[in-house]
N, C-alpha and C positions, 0 to 999 in steps of 0.2 A: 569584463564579461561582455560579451555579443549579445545582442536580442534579437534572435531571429526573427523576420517576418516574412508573409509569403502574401502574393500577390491574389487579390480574389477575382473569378472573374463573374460574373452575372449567370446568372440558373435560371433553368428555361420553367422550371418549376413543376414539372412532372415529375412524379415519384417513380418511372418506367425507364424513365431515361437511361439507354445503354445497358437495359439488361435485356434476356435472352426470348423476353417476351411471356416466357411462365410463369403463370399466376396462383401458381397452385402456393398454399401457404401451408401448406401439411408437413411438406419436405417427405412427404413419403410416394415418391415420383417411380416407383418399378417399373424397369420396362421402360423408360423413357431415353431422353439423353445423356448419356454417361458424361458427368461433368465431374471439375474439381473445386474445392475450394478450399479457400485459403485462409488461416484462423492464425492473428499474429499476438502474441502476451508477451509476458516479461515476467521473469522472476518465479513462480511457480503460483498458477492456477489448480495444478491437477487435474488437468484436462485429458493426458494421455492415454488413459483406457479408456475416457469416456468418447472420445473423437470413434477410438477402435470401435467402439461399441454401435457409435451412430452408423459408420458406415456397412455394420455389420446388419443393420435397421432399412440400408438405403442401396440396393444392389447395385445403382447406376451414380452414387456421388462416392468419390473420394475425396477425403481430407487431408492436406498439409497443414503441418501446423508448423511456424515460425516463431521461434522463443528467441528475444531479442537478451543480448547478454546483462543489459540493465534497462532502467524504467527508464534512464535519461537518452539509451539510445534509442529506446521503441518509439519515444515523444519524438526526437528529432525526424525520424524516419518518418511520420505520418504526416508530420509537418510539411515535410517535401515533398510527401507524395501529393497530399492536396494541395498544395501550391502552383504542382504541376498538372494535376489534375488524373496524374498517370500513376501507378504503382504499389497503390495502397491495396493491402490483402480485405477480402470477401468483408472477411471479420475483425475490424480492430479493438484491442482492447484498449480502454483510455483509464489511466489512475485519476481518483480524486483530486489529486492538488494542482492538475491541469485540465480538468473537467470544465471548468467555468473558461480556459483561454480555447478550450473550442468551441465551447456554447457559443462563441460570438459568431459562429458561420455555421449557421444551420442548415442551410442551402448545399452545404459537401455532406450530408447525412440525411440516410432514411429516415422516414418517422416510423419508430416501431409503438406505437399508440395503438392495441389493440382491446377488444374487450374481454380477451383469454387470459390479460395478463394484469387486468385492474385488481391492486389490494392484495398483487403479489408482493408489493416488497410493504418494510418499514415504511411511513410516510416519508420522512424526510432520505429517505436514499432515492424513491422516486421524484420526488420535489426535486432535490440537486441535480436533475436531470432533466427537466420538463422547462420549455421555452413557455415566456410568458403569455403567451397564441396556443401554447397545449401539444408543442411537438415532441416525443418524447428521442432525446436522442441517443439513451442507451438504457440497454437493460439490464440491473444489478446483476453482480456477482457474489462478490464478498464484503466482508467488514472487516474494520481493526480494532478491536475493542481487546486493550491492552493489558496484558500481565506480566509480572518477571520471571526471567528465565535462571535458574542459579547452576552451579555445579556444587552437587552436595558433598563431594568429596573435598573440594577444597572450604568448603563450611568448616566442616568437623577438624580439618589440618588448622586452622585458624581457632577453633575453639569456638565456632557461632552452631545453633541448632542446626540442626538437617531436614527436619522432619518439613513438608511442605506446611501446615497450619501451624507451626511453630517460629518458621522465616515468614508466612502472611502476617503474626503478630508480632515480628521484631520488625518487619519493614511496614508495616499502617504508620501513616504519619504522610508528613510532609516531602518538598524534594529536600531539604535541609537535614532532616531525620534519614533519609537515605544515603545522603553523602556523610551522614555523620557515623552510622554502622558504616559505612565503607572506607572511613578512619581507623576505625578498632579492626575491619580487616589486614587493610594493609600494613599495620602495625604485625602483623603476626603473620606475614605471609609474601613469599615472593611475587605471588599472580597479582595484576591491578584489576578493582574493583570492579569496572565497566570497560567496556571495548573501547570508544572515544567520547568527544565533546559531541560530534556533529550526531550521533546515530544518537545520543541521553537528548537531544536536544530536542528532537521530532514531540517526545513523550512532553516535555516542559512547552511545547508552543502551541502545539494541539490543544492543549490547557486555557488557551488564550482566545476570548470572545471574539475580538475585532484585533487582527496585532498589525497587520502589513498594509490596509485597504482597508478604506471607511465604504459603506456604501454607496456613495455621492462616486465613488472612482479615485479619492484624492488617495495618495501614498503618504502615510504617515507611519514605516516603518524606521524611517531614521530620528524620529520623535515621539512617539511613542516609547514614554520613562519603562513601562511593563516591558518591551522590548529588550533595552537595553540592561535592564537588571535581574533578566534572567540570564543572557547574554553573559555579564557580571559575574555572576552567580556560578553559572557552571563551567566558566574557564577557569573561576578558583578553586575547586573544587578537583579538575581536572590537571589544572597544573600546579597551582602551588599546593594541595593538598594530595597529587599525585595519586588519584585514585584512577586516571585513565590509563589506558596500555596505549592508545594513540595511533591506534589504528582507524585510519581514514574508513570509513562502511563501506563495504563492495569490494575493498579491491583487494588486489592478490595476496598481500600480508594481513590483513583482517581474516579474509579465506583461512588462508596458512594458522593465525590467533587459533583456529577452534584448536589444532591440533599439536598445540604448541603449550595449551591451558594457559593461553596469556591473563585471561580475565575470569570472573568468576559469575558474576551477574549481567543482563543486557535484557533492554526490553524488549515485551514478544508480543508484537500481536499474535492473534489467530494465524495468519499466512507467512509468518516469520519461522512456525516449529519446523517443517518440511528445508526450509534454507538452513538452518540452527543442523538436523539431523543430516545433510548431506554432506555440510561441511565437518561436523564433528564423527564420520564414521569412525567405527572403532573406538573410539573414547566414552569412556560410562562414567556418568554421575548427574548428570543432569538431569533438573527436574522443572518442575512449575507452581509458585506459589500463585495462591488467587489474592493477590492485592496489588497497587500501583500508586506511587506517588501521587498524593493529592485528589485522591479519590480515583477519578473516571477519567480514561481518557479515547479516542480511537486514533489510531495512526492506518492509513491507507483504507483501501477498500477500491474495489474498480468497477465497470463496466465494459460491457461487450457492446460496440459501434458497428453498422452497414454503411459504409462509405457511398454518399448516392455512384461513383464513376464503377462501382461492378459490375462483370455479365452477369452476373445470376444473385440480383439483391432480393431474389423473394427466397429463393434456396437456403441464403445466408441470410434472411430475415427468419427461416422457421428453427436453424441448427442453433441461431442466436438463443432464441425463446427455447428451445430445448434444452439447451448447455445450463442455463438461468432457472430452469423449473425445479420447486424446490428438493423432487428426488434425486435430480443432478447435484445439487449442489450439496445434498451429505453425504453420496459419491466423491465428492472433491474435496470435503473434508476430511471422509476419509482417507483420501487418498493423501494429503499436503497439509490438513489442518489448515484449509483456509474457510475461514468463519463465514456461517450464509448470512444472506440480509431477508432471506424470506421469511415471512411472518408463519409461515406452515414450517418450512425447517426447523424454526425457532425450538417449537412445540414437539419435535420429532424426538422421542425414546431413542430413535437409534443417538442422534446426537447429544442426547443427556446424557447416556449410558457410555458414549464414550470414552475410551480409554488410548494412551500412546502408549507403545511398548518401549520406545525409544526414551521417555522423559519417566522411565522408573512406572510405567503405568498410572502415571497421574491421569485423572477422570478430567480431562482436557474438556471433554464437550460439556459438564456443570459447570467448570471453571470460565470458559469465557459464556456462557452465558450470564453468568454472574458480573462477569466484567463488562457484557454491553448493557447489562441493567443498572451500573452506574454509570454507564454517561447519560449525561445530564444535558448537554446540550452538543452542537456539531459548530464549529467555529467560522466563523464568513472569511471568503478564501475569495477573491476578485483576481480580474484576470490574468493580474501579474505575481498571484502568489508563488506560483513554482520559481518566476524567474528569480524574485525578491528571495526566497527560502534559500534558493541553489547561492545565491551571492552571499546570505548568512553563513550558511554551508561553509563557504570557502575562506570564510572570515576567519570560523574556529577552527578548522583545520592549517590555517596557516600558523596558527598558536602551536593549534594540540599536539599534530601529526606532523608538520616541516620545522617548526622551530623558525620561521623565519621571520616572523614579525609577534611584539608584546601585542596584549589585548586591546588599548587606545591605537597604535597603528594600523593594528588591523580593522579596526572599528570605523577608522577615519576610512580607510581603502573602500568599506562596504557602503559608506555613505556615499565614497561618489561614486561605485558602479550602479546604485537607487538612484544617483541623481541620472546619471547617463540611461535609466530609461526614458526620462522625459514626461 
């Protein structure tokens, strides 16, 4: 594994710097200069009618929006762009489990610290984003506050309930009790139980208070026993008890799994249903129970960024706080099923009342509110967790999905690409 770094150079410290001179923070400029800008994500926000929408608001801005094919290429990408100081879009979006390795350069980022948008989010999704001086450097989008996904047709072929409140009460319990129904499935069934190790794995380490980085900065992911014995844990589960299909997440034969019925169950956050339905077109049975191993968990959740090197960081300071406010954001749910973080959202009927047509009309918007009213806490993620995570990653995938190394080889492998960050 490589650790990219990029070079910083010193900031003149004006928040004006390089943009177009307009101060207007409305974003509602008619009649002005007809500008573009430029909104980059990953994976599915549901953003697409609502861009239409703004610019339908905004006579004189148009919007591009650039959706990066995954979350590891959009990170790379902004990496280089501020390193270079050149090519980063209006608006970037930044995931949680690299949120903290950009907080360390606050100086490539507006501060979106206003007082239109205080006691908009959850506390701690604004907190994970607030420098310790009070810069805020992004403003919430979504959550991941986790459920399972089943296909209920291959339930019923295996002889396990269907009903979604009857797979929530066979799967309460632990990750043990999960891999253990996913025994009695594959006993009776050709599909495997879950897609792979590395995507079951997100849900088992989220789980985990402190697992990769103490706060002092030290790395104590290769020592850390909690680590390694979940580590343990779900590559036995995954290959000697064969309930993975071994499908690496994200890529082309994982894709190909939905429509292949490789697997039966997979976790979901909120912004997973939209990925889950585009890959499984055509295919019916899939549903959502409201429960998750080991109580509560969230996986992902993101933020919209103003790179300070924009021409028009006020433009894209207001479409920010727009896209973010919480009627956008049960737009977006609607639209992707990606779960708000707004404290008004939360509260919103229209998202309680929700329904998916796709997941059998399960009532998706009670369900994950249920499921972000058990987490219980948000796990400390320092600033080398993505890289540390991506090297776990590749650890279990070289088990689950290459077959090229047992679990201690591999394990040794991951210790020293932790040791080669330094």
């Amino acid at each position: 594994m490589t650790a990219m770094t990029f070079t910083l150079a010193a900031c003149g410290g004006g928040d004006d710097e390089g943009s177009n001179g307009d101060d207007s923070t409305s974003g509602n400029a008619d009649g002005g200069e007809q500008i573009t800008l430029t909104v980059a994500t990953f994976n599915e926000f549901g953003y697409e009618d609502l861009l239409d929408e703004y610019e339908s608001l905004h006579d004189n801005i148009t919007v591009e929006h650039v959706k990066a094919d995954t979350a590891d290429n959009a990170r790379d990408a902004l990496r280089n762009s501020l390193g270079a100081d050149s090519g980063a879009a209006d608006i970037e979006a930044i995931e949680i489990d690299w949120l903290v390795e950009f907080m360390q350069y606050p100086d490539k980022f507006e501060d979106l610290a206003d007082s239109s948008v205080e006691g908009r989010w959850q506390d701690w999704k604004a907190d994970a984003a607030t420098t310790d001086d009070g810069q805020l450097i992004g403003y919430g989008t979504d959550n991941g506050p986790q459920a399972i996904c089943y296909r209920a047709d291959l339930f019923e072929e295996a002889g396990l309930p269907t009903d979604r409140e009857e797979v929530a009460t066979l799967l309460e319990g632990d990750w043990q009790h999960y891999f253990d129904v996913g025994k009695d499935f594959v006993a009776s069934s050709d599909a495997a139980w879950f897609d792979s190790a590395n995507a079951t794995w997100q849900g088992m380490i989220n789980q985990v208070e402190v697992a990769y980085q103490d706060e002092s900065g030290e790395i104590i992911a290769t020592t850390n026993p909690e680590v390694k014995a979940l580590y343990d844990q779900v590559l036995a589960a995954a290959v000697d008890d064969e309930l993975s299909a071994g499908l690496g997440q994200w890529s082309p034969d994982w894709s190909n799994g939905f429509q292949q019925s490789s697997f039966a169950t997979m976790l979901c956050p909120g912004w997973m249903l939209g990925i889950v339905e585009g890959n499984a077109e055509g295919i019916e049975g899939w549903d959502v129970a409201n429960v998750f191993p080991g109580g509560g968990g969230n996986w992902g959740g993101s933020y919209l960024t103003v790179p300070a090197q924009g021409d028009h960081v006020e433009e894209a300071k207001a479409l920010a706080n727009w896209l973010t406010a919480p009627e956008q954001q049960i737009k977006a749910f609607e639209a992707k099923g990606t779960f708000p973080s707004q404290v008004e959202a939360l509260e919103s009927e229209t998202l309680l009342q929700s329904t998916n047509a796709f997941f059998n009309d399960a009532p998706t918007g009670q369900i994950f509110v249920d499921r972000a009213n058990a987490v219980t806490f948000q796990p400390f993620k320092g600033p080398d967790y993505f890289s540390i995570n991506t090297a776990l990653q590749d650890a279990l995938t070289r088990v689950d999905v290459d077959g090229t190394d047992d679990p201690q080889s591999s394990w040794d492998k991951f210790v020293a690409d932790v040791e080669a960050l330094g």
